[in-house]
N, C-alpha and C positions, 0 to 999 in steps of 0.2 A: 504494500500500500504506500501511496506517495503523497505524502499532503504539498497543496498550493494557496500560499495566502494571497491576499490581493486577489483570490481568483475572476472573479467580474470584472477586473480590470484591464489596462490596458498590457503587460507585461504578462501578467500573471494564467489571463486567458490564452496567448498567444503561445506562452509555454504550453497548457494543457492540449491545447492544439497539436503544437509538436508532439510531444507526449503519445496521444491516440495516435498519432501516424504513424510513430516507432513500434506501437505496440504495447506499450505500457498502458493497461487498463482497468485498474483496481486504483483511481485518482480519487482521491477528496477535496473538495474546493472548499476553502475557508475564506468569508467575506463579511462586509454587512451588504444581506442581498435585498436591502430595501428598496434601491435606487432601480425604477424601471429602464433608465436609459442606458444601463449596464448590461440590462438582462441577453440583450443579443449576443453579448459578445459569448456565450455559454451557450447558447440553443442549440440543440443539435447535437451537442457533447458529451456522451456516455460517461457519466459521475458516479461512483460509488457512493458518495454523500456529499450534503452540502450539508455547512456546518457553521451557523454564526459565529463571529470573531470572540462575539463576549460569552460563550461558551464553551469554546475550543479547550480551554487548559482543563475543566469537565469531562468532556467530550476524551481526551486527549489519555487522560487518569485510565478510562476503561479501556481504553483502546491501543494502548501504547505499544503492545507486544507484535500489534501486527502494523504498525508504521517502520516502512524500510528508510523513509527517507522526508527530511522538510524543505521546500524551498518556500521559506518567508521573504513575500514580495511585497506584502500588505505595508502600506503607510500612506502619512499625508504628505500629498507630493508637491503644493502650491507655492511655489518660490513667491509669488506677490503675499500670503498671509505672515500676519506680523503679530499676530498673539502666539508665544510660547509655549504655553500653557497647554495647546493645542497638541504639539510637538511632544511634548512631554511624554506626553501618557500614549498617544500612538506610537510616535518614532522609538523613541528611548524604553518609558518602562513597560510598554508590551510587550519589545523587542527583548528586552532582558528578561523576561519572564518565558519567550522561547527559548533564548539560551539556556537557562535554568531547567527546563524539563528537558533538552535535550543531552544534556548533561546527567540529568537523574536519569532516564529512560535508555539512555547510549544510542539514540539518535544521532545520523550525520545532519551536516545544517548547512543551508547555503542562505543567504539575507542578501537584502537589498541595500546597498549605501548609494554611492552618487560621487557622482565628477564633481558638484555641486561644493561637497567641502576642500578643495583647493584653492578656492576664492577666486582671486585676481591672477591666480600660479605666479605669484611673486618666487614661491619656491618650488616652483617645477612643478610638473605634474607623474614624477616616479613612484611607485607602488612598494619599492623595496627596502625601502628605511621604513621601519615602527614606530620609529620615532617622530618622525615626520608630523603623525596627526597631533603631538601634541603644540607643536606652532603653527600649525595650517589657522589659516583666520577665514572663514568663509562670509559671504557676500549677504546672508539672510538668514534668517531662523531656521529653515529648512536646513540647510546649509550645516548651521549651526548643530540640528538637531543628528543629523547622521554621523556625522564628527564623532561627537559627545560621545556616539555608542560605540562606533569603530574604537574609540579611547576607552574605553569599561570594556570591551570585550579582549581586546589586548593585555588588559591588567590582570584579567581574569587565572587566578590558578589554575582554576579547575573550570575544563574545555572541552567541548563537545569531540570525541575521537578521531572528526573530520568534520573542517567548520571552512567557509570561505565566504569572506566579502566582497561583494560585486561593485565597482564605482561604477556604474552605468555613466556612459557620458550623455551625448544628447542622441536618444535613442526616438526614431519613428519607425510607421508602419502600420497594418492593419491592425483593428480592433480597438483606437483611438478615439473615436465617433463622439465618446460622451467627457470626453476632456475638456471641450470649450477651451476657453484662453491657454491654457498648458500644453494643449495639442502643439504638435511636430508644426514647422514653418512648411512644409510640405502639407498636410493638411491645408492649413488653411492657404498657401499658394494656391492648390485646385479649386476652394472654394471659390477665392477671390475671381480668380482666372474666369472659372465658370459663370459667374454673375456678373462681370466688367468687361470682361478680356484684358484686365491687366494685374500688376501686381504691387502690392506697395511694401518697401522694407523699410524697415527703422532706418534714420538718418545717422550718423554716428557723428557722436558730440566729443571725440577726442580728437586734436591737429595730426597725430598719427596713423591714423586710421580713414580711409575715403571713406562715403557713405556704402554699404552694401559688401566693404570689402572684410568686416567684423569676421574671423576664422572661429568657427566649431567644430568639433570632434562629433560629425553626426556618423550614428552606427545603427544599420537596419536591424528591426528585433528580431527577423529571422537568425541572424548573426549571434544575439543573446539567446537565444533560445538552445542555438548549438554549441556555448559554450555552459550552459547551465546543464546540458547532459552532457558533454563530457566527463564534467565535473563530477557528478553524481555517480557515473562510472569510474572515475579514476580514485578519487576516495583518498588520495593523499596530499600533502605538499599543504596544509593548512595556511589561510591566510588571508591578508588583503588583495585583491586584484582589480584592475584598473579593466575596464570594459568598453572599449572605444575603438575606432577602426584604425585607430593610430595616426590619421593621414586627418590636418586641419582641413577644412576647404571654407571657400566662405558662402555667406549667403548670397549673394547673386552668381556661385557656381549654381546653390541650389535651387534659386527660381529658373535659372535659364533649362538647368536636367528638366524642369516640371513645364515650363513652358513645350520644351523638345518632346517629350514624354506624349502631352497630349496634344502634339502636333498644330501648336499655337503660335503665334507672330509674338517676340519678344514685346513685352510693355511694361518697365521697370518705372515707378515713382518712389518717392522715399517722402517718411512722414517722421516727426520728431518722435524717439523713443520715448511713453509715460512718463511722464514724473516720478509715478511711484515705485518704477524701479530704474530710474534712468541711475543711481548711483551707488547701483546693486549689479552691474551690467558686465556680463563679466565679454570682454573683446578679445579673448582667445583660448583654444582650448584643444591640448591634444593629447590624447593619452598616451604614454609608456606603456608598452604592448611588450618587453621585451620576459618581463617575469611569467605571463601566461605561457608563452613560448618553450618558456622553458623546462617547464611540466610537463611538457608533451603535446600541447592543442599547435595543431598544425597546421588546420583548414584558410586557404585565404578570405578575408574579409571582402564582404562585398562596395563595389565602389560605388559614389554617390550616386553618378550617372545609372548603374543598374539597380540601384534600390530602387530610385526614384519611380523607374520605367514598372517595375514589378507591383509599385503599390496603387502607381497612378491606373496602370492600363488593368492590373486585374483583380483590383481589389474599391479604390476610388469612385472610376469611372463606370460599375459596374455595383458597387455599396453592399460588396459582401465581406463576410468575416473569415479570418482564418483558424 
């Protein structure tokens, strides 16, 4: 039995998906599955249980002997929310409280962190100093809040037998639909595209940086999904890892792929990035891919240009789920 949290979500479905494809068919999906605009992303998907989040460690007590394996993907993921407190209790002490039974139960454990706590990458973005997170200074509570756990989880004596942390960097792809504002720039590129015919980017307010020419570490969730089973297969090498395509590109590489994609006349505008995270912005981002590597994950990552193509043409333009 394999549990997924976050499952209705946008990561977390996308895994389960994989998952049934591989073969793997005794899944539990752990969420709060209140939100109807989630529900698609699960339809269709042969569950063993679905099992609310505020039950789970319940749920978790009877059942523990026949869970092989946890990938906690569940949290809040809003880089514009600015209450704490929020953070707190999902990110941090949920997430320790998985730790905790998977440590009592001798569960492996895979968790969600984020490129997110790097900040500004004043100091790199390398996965392989420990030490690292305790100066990393991130850009927002979210930020903050992944941080804080990645730092408790490291201190921790006593550690789940096979544990690994994921910095997902800026991940798109199917099964995004009900993200609103946090959705991929891909995303809302097709939308924009579709309703205008053109596209508008954030302006960039630093003299270093053109408008549109800001670099992101964007990495397709197909790409996560096949490093989150290897993982669960290979069962060693415990730790932090960085999860990104390695390769910055910037954002008018990736409206022009989404333009290309669905066979559209380029039409770039640019509009002042929000205030309320214009100096939370983070203008470059690439992950160190050198430590997954070195594990054994081998598979080349997929390039923007062929994500873009895969999600616009058979997933987008077409408004199905994987």
């Amino acid at each position: 039995m394999i549990v997924v949290t976050g499952a209705a979500g946008f990561i977390g479905s996308a895994l389960i998906g994989e998952l049934l494809r591989e073969g793997w068919q005794d899944i539990v999906a752990v969420d709060d599955f209140s939100r109807a605009d989630k529900a698609p992303n699960l339809a269709g998907k042969h569950l063993t249980a679905k099992v609310d989040r505020s039950v789970f460690f319940s749920w978790l007590e009877t059942n523990e002997k026949l869970v092989q394996f946890i990938f906690h993907l569940g949290a809040r993921t809003d880089t514009t929310e600015f209450d704490r407190t929020i953070f707190d209790e999902l990110n941090v002490r949920y997430s320790q409280r998985m730790w905790e039974a998977c440590v009592k139960f001798g569960i492996p454990l895979v968790y969600a962190s984020s490129g997110a706590t790097y900040g500004e990458g004043e100091l790199g973005y390398g996965d392989e100093d420990d030490t690292l997170s305790d100066r990393l200074k991130p850009l927002n509570p979210y930020g903050d809040s992944k941080n804080d756990f990645d730092k408790w989880a490291l201190k921790q004596e006593q550690k789940p037998f096979f544990w690994a942390g994921l910095k997902f960097f800026n991940v798109y792809g199917p099964n995004e639909y009900h993200k609103g504002r946090m959705a991929s720039v891909v995303f809302h590129a097709f939308n924009q595209i579709s309703a205008s015919g053109g596209m508008k980017l954030f302006r960039s307010h630093r003299a270093d940086y053109k408008d549109g020419e800001q670099l992101r570490d964007f990495v397709y969730v197909k790409d996560v999904c096949s490093v989150c089973l290897f993982l669960m297969e290979h069962r060693k090498n415990s730790g932090l890892y960085n999860l990104g395509s390695g390769k910055a590109r910037t954002f008018l590489d990736l409206a022009r792929a989404t333009f290309k994609a669905m066979d559209k006349s380029e039409n770039i505008t640019f509009v002042d990035t929000p205030a309320d995270i214009r100096d939370k912005y983070q203008y470059f981002t690439e992950a160190r891919m050198e430590k997954l590597r070195s594990i054994g994950y081998d598979k080349p990552f997929t390039t923007l240009e062929e994500g873009v193509k895969d999600y616009v043409t058979n997933y987008l333009a077409k408004k199905t789920y994987c």
